[in-house]
C-alpha positions in Angstrom: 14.9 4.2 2.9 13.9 1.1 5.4 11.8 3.7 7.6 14.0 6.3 8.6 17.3 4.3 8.3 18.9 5.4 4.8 20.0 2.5 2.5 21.9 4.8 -0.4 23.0 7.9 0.9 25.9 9.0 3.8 24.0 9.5 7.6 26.1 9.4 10.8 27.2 5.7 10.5 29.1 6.0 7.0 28.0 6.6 3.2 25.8 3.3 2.6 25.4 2.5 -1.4 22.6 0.0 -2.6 23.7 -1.8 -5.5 20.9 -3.8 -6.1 17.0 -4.4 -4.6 15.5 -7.8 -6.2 12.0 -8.8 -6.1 11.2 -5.0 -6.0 10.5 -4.2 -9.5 8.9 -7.4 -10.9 5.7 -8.6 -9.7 5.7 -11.4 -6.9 5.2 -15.3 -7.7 1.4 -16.0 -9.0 -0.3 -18.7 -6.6 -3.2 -20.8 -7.3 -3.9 -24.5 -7.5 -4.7 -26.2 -11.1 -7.3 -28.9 -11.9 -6.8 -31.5 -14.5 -10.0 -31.5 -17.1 -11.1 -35.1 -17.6 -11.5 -36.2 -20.5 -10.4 -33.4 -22.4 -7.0 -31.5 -22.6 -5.6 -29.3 -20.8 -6.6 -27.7 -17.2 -9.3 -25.6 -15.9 -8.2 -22.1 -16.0 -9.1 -21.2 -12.0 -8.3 -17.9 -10.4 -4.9 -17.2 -9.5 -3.4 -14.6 -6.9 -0.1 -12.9 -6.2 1.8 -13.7 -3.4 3.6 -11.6 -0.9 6.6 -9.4 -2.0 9.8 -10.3 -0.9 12.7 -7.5 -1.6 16.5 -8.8 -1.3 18.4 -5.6 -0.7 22.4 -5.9 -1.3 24.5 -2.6 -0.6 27.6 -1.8 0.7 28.7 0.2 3.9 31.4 2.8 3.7 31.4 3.3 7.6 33.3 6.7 9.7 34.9 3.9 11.8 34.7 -0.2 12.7 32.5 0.8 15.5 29.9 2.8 13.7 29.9 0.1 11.2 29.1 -2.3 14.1 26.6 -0.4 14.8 24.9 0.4 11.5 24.3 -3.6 11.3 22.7 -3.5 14.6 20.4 -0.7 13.1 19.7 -2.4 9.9 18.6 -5.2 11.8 16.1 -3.7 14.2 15.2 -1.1 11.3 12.3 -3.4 9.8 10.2 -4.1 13.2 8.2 -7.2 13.3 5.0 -4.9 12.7 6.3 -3.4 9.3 7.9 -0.3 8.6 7.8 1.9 5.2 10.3 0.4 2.2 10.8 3.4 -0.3 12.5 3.0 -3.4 13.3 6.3 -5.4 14.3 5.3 -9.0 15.0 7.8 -11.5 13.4 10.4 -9.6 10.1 8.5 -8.6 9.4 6.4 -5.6 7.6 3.6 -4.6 6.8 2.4 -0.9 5.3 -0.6 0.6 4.9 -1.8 4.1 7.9 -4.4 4.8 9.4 -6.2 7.7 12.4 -8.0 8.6 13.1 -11.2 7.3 16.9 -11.6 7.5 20.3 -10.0 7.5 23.6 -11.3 6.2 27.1 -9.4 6.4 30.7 -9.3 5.4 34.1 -7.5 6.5 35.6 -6.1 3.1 38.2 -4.0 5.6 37.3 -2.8 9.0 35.1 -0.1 8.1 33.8 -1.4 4.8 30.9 -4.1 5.5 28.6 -5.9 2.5 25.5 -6.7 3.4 22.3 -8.3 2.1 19.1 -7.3 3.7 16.3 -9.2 3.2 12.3 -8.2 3.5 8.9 -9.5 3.3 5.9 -7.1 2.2 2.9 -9.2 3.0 0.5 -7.0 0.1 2.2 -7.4 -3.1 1.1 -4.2 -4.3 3.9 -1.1 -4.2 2.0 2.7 -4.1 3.0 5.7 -5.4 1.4 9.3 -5.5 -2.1 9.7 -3.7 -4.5 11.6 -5.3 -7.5 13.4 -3.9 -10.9 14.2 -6.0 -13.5 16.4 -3.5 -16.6 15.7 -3.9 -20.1 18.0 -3.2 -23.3 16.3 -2.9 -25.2 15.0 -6.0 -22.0 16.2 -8.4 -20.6 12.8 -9.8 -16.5 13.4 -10.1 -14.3 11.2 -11.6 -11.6 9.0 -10.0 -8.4 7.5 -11.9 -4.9 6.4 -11.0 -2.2 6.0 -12.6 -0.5 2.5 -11.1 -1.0 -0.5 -13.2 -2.7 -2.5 -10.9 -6.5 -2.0 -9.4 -6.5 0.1 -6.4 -9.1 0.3 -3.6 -10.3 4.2 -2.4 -11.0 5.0 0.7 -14.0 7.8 0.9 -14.7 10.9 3.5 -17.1 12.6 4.1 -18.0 15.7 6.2 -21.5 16.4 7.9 -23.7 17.8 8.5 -24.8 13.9 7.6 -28.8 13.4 9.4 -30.1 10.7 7.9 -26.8 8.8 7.1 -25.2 9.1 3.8 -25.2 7.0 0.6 -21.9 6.6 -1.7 -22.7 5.7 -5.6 -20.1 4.1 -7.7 -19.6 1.9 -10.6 -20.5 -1.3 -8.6 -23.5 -0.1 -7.1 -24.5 1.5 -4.1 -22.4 1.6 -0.1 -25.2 2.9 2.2 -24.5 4.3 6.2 -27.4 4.3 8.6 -28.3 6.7 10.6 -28.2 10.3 12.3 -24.2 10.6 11.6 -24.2 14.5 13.6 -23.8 17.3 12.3 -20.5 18.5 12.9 -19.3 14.6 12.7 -17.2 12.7 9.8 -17.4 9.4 8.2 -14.4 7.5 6.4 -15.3 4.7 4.1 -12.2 2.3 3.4 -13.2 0.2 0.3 -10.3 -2.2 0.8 -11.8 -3.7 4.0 -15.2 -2.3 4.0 -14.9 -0.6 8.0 -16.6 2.5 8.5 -15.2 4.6 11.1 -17.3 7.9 12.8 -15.0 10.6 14.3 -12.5 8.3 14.2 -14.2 5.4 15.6 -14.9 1.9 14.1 -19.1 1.9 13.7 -18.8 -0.5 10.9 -22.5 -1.6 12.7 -24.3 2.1 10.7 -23.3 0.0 7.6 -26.9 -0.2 5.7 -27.6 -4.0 3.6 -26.9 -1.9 0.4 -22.9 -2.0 0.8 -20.8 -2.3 -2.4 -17.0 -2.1 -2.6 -15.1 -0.8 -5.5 -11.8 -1.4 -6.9 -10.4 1.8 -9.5 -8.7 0.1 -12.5 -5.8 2.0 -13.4 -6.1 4.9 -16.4 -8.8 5.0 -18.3 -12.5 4.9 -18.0 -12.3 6.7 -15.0 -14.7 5.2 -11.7 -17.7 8.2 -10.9 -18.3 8.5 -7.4 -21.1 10.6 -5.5 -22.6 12.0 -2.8 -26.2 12.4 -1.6 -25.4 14.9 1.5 -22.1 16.3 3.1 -18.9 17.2 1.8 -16.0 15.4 1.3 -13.6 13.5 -0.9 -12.2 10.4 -2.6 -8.6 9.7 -2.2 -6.6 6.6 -3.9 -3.0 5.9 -4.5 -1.3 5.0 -7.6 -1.1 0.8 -7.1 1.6 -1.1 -8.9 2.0 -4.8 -8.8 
């Protein structure tokens, strides 16, 4: 699925078949420069990233009749918007999304209702997600976070007042502090990706204390404890692949 648009499966333009996504289930190209060691062999090894994913999705379109095969290439085309749209991929009966938009679309007349087509996609994370998984969490009672991706995946945390005197989240790396009377019938939502705090919904990323640690969840095993001091609330992380 590209969205809501099916890409394998019949919907009121024809049966569509994908016969192949590349780029999907390999990782992305690594990126990162390389410096010569002088006098000695060899480089230095530096970090190196991934870069963005970009799916190539060839199929085939059985369509009801030349028209609505006309029109199922005008939908595949305006089916990624420029702002990104979901990409899910069900293989053997689990599925994996990532946010994608349109890059490109080639097509061919096989017959008049029978179009080849090749779609292409760029997902500017390289990561893919899977299942998301929730872990509650009552004040002062550590509970222990995992996923089950294969790539390090960043949590986002909620929590539920009555919150007077702010709120403190305790992890591996340390300590992610929130200033403040926070209400007492008000909620706070920690993303640990970008480090925004939002109150009720709104961005107060200003309550966040000096004390303000991230943390990345490796996937498996040793799981990452998280706690509380006051409030209710939970953990939630998705299964990250690469």
């Amino acid at each position: 699925m590209l969205g809501t648009q099916t890409l394998h499966g019949v919907d009121r333009f024809g049966e569509w078949f994908t016969t192949g996504v590349e780029g999907w289930a390999e990782p992305p190209a690594p990126k990162g420069n390389e410096v010569e060691r002088e006098q000695a062999d060899g480089d230095y090894f530096l970090p190196s990233f991934y870069s963005a994913r970009t799916p190539t999705i060839d199929g085939t379109l059985l369509g009801a009749s030349h028209a609505l095969a006309l029109d199922a290439m005008v939908a595949l085309n305006s089916a990624a918007a420029l702002g990104g749209v979901t990409l899910s991929v069900m293989e053997g009966g689990v599925t994996r999304w990532a946010l994608a938009r349109y890059a490109g679309l080639d097509y061919t007349w096989v017959t008049h209702e029978k179009v080849r087509f090749q779609l292409r996609l760029k997902c500017p994370k390289p990561q893919k997600y899977g299942e998301r998984r929730t872990f509650d969490m009552t004040p002062s009672t550590p509970v222990q976070v995992i996923h089950r991706g294969n790539y390090k995946a960043s949590p986002v945390v909620q929590i539920n007042g009555p919150l007077t005197g702010g709120v403190t989240i305790t992890h591996p790396s340390g300590q992610f502090v929130v200033l403040g009377d926070l209400g007492v019938g008000g909620w706070v939502r920690v993303d640990m990706a970008t480090g925004r705090l939002k109150l009720n919904g709104n961005d107060r990323s200003d309550l966040i204390g000096a004390s303000a640690r991230l943390h990345q969840i490796t996937p498996g095993l040793p799981a990452s404890q998280f706690s509380i001091n006051r409030g209710v609330g939970y953990v939630e992380v998705l299964d990250t692949f690469i």
